[in-house]
C-alpha positions in Angstrom: 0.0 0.0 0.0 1.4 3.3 -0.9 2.5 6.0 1.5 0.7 9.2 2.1 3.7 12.5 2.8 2.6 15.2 5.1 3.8 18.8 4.4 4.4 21.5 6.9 5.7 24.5 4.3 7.3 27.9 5.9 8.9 30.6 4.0 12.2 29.0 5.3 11.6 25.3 6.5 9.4 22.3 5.6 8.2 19.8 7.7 8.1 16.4 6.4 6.3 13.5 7.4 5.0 10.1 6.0 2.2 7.7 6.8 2.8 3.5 7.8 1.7 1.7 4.7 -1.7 1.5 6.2 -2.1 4.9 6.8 -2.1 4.4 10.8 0.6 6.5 11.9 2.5 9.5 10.9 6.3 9.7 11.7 7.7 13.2 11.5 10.5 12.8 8.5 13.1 15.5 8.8 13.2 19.1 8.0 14.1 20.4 4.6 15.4 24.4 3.6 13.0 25.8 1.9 15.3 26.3 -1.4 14.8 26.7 -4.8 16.1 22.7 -5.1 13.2 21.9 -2.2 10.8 20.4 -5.0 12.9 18.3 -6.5 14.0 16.6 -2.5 9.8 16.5 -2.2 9.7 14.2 -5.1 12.9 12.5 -4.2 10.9 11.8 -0.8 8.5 10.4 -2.5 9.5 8.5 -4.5 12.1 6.4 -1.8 8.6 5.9 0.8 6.4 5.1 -2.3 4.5 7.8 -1.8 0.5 7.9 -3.3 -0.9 11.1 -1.9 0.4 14.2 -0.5 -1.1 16.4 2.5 -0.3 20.4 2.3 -1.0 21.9 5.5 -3.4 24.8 5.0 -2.7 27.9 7.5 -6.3 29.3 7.3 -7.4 32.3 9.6 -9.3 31.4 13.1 -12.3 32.6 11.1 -11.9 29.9 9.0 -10.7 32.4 5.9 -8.0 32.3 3.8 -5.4 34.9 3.8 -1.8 35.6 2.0 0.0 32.3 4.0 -3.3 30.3 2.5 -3.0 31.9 -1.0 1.0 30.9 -0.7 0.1 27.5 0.7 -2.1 26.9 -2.0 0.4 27.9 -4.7 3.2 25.5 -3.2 1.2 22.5 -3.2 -0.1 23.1 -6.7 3.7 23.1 -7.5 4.5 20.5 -5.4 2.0 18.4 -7.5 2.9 19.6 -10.7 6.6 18.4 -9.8 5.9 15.0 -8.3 2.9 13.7 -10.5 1.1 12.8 -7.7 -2.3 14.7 -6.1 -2.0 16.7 -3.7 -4.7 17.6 -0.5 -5.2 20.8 1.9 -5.2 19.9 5.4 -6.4 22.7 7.7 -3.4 23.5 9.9 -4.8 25.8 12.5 -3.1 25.3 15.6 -0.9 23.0 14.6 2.6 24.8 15.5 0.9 25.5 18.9 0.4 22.3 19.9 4.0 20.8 18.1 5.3 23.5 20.8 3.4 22.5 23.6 4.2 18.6 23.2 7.3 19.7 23.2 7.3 21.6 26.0 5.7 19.3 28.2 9.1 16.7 26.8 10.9 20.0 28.2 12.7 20.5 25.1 15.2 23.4 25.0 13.9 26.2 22.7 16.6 25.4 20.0 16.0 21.9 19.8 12.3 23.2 19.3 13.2 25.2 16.7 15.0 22.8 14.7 12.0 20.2 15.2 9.0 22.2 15.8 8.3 22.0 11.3 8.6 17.9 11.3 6.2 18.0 14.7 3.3 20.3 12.8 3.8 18.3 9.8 3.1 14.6 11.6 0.1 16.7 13.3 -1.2 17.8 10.1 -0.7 14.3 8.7 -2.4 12.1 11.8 -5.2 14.8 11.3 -5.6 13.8 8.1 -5.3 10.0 9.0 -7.8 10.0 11.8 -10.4 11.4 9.5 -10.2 7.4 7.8 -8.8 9.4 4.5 -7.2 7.0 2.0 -5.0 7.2 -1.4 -8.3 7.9 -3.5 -10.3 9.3 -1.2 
């Protein structure tokens, strides 16, 4: 069964994270620099876990509107799809960060181990999110 790859983009780092093959779990991947070669390490990703699907967390206001990070969100994913073939879904993110940070807090992380985890964190957040919901490759 193919993988399902969880995205937590920033202006200047990317979450990663990827499903079990039975879309279970989500594992938090690694972080990748968000540079202009960041597309081509997605599909790399992607292809190495047999990826089917990918998840694009949406940052949408607390209103439930979309503003410029949404806009940019949804410009990212439509490239990351256009690079790796594969679809691509928006996952409302609201919240996510916050509670990345506050599981990490309670693991009493230091605030730069934080930062240099805190991306991979919201990104398996976004992902189990999208896995409890009983979500699958074609759905």
């Amino acid at each position: 069964m193919e993988r399902i790859i969880a995205l937590d983009a920033g202006d200047k780092r990317i979450g990663v994270a990827v499903s079990d093959p039975m879309h279970i779990t989500a594992q938090g991947l690694k972080v990748l620099e968000n540079s202009p070669g960041v597309l081509a390490e997605i599909a790399d990703l992607c292809k190495e876990y047999a990826v089917g699907k990918i998840v694009v967390g949406l940052p949408k206001n607390m209103n439930n509107t979309l503003g410029p990070r949404a806009d940019w969100a949804l410009k990212f994913a439509e490239q990351v799809s256009e690079t790796t073939g594969l679809p691509v879904v928006m996952e409302d993110e609201r919240l996510t960060t916050v509670a990345a940070n506050r599981v990490m807090l309670e693991a009493d992380l230091s605030r730069r181990k934080r930062r240099k985890v805190i991306d991979k964190m919201a990104a398996v957040l976004i992902l189990q999110n999208y896995l409890s919901r009983g979500e699958k490759i074609d759905g």
